[in-house]
N, C-alpha and C positions, 0 to 999 in steps of 0.2 A: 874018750870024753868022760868028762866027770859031773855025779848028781851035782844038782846045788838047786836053793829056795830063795826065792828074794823078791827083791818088787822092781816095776820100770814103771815110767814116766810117761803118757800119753795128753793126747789133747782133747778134751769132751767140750763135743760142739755145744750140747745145753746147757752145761752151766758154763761155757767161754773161758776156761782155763785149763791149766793143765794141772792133773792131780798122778797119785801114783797109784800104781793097781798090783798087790801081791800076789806072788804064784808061789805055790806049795812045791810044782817039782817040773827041771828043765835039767837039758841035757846042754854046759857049758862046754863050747869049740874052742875059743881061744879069745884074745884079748883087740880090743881094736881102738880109735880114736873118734871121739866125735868133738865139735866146736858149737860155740851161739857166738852169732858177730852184736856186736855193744860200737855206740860212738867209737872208744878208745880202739877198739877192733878187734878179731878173734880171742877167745878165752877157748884152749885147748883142755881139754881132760879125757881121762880111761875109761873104756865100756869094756861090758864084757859082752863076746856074741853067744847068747842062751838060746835054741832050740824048746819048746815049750809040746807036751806031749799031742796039740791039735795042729802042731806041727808049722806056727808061727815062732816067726824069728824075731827076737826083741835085746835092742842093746841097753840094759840096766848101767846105773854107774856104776864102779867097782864098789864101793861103802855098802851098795844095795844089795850084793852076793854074796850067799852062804855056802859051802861047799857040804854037803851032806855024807858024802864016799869017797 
């Protein structure tokens, strides 16, 4: 596994959107797939699955990872 820093994408219930939230230091497993469905229908794109040191797991987009080591 390799360091890496970056931010992922959650949803905060109080202010009703989603914003991004950065982390200084996670431990990246390997690469995965996520989708949002639209009218026209699925839009595919790359995550990455990071390990985070309180030991939640968060799929950032690829753009959003940094490799450290």
């Amino acid at each position: 596994m390799r360091k890496c820093k970056g931010q992922y994408t959650k949803y905060d219930e109080k202010l009703r959107k989603f914003v991004n939230v950065p982390f200084e230091e996670g431990l990246f497993h390997q690469w995965g797939n996520d989708y949002n469905e639209y009218e026209s229908g699925p839009a595919n794109y790359t995550v990455g699955i990071v390990e985070l040191p309180n030991g939640k797991v968060v799929m950032p987009i690829a753009g959003f990872i940094q490799f450290t080591s």
